[in-house]
C-alpha atoms as one frame of an Amber mdcrd trajectory, in Angstrom:
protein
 131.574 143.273 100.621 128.047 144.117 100.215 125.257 141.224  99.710 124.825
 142.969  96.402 128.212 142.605  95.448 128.603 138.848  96.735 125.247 138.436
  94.409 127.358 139.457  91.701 130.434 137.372  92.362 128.727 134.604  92.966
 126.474 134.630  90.044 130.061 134.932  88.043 131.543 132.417  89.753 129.184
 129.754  88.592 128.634 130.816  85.281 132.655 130.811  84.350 133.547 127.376
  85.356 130.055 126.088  84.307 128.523 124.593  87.604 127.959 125.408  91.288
 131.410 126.250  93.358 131.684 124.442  96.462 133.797 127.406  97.824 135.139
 130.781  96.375 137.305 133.651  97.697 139.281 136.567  96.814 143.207 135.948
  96.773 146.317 137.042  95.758 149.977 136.493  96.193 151.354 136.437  99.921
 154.107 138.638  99.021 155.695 140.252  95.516 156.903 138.115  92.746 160.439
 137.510  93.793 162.575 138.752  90.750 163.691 135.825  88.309 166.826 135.103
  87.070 167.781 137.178  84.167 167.587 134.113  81.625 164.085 133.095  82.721
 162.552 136.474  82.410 163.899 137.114  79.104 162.481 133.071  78.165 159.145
 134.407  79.067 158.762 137.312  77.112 160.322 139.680  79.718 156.914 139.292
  81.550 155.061 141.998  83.798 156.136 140.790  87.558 154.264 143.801  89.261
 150.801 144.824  89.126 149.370 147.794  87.174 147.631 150.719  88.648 144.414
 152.277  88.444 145.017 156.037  87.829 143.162 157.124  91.479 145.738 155.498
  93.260 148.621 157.085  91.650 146.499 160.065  91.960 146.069 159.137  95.853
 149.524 158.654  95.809 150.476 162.646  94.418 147.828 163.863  97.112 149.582
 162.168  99.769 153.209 163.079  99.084 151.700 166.991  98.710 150.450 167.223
 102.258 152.912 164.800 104.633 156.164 165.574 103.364 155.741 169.138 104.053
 154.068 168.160 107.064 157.389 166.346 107.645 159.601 169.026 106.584 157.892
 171.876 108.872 157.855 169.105 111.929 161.685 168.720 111.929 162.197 172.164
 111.171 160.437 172.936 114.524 162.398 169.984 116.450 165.437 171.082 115.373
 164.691 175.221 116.374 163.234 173.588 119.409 166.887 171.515 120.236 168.876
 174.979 119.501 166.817 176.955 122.213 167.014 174.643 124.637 169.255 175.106
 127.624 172.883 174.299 127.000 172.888 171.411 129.436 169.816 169.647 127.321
 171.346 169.752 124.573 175.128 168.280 126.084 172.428 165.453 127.392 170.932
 164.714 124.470 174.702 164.647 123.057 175.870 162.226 125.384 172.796 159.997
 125.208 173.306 159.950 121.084 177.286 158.717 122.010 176.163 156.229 124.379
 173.601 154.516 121.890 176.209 154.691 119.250 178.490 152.696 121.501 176.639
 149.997 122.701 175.356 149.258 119.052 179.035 149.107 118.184 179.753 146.608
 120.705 180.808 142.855 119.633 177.540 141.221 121.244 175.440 143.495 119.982
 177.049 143.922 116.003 177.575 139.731 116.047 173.806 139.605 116.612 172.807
 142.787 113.994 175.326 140.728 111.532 173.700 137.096 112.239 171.823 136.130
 109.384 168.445 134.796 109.159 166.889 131.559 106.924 164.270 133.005 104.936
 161.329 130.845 103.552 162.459 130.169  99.902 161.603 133.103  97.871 160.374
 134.903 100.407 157.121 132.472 100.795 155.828 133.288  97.642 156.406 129.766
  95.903 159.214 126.792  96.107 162.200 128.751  94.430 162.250 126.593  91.142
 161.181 128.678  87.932 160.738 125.765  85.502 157.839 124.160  87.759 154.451
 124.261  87.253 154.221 127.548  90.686 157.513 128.883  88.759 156.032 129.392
  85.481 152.281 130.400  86.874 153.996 133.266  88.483 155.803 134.700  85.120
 152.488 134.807  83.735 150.564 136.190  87.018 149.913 139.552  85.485 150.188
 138.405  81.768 146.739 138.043  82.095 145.566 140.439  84.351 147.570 143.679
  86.018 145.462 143.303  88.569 146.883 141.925  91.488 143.214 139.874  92.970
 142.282 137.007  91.729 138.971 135.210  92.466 139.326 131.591  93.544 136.375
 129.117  92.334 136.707 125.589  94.224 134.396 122.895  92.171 133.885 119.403
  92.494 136.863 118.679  90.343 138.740 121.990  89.573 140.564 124.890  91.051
 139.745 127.543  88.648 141.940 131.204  88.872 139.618 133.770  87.573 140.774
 137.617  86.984 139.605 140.672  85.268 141.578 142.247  82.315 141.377 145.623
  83.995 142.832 147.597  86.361 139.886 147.676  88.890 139.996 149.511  92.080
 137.686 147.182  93.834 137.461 143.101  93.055 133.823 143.288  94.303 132.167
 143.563  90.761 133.218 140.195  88.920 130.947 140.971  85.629 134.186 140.941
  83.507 136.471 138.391  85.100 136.825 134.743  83.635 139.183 131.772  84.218
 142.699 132.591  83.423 143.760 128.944  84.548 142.477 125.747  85.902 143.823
 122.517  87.076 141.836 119.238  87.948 142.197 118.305  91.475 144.507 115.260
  90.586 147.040 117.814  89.285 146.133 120.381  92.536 145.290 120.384  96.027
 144.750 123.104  98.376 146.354 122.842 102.018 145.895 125.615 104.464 147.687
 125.914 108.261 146.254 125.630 110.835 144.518 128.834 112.284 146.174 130.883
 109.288 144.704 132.834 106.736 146.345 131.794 103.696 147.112 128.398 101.927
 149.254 126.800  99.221 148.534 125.476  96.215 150.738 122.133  95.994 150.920
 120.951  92.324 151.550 117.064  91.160 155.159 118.213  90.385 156.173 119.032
  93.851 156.148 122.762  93.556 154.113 125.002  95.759 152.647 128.342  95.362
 151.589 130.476  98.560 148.208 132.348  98.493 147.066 135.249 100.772 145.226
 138.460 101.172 142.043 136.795 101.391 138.890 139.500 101.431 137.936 139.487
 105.054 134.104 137.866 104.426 132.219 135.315 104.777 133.259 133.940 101.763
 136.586 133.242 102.734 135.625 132.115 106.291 133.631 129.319 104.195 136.558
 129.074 101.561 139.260 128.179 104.284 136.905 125.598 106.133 136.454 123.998
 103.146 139.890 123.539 102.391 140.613 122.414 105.669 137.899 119.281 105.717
């Protein structure tokens, strides 16, 4: 971020909640919106759950695909024109080493340990895992607001404001058209952050818990996280 562009944010940042934040910082979500059930989506409108997409990176996207998959294609056309010249007893090697694999991932040890399943973190990390809360229901209207998937994070005296611009930026640098999407007073609130980790939760009064990440790599969120630990 350039000090031109913190100039900018920061200028926003105290002119949309009114006063002087004591810390700010670009966020988002740690990880997609898990998907709802069925019943709770359609209760809130069938909102958007994914972000929207400024055209360049769809375009970025096309550009991509154009020149590595044929890349791809022409590499394992050459591997495999490579394997059939090779000398017979290369390839009856590589045969054999392709059979032995197949065996030991077929034995009992090692499919019992492929098979054993894991404990995820409820809903992948993202919040508790109960819709109706207060986390539950600020995630069905993440993007309702704003298809973008940043969010700038003003910390005042007695709010935590969620600010977000109504377009599909490619950069969260320029803040001239973001304003506060939500707020809640600190009694309602609090931010808690891990030790040595770069993200925190939001924990509200209700018990549910929403986990915030992707934090712009500044000094801004050096300052932000500090803050939050005190």
């Amino acid at each position: 971020m350039t000090g031109m562009a913190r100039r900018k944010v920061h200028r926003r940042a105290k002119k949309i909640p009114g006063e002087e934040p004591l810390a700010l910082v670009w966020c988002g979500l740690r990880a997609d919106i898990p998907a709802p059930p069925e019943d709770v989506h359609r209760a809130a409108g069938r909102a958007r759950l994914k972000p929207g997409r400024h055209w360049l990176h769809h375009t970025g996207l096309v550009l991509a695909a154009v020149i590595i998959i044929p890349y791809f294609l022409v590499e394992q056309l050459m591997n495999r024109i490579a394997w059939l010249l090779s000398p017979e007893r290369d390839r009856q090697a590589q045969a054999q080493a392709r059979r032995r694999a197949a065996r030991e991932a077929n034995e009992p040890g090692a499919s019992a340990a492929a098979g054993r399943p894991t404990a995820p973190a409820p809903a992948d990390g993202v919040f508790d895992g109960d819709w109706s809360r207060t986390a539950g229901q600020l995630l069905l209207r993440w993007y309702v607001h704003s298809p973008n998937p940043r969010r700038l994070l003003p910390l005042t005296g007695g709010r935590i404001c969620l600010a977000a611009s109504p377009g599909r930026r490619l950069s969260p640098t320029k803040a001239d058209d973001f304003d506060i999407v939500m707020e809640f007073a600190h009694h309602a609130a609090r931010l808690q952050r891990e030790p040595g980790q770069r993200h925190f939760f939001v924990r509200f009064a209700d018990g549910s818990w929403l986990g915030l990440g992707r934090l712009a790599d500044s000094e801004d969120a050096d300052h932000f996280l500090r803050t939050i630990s005190t």
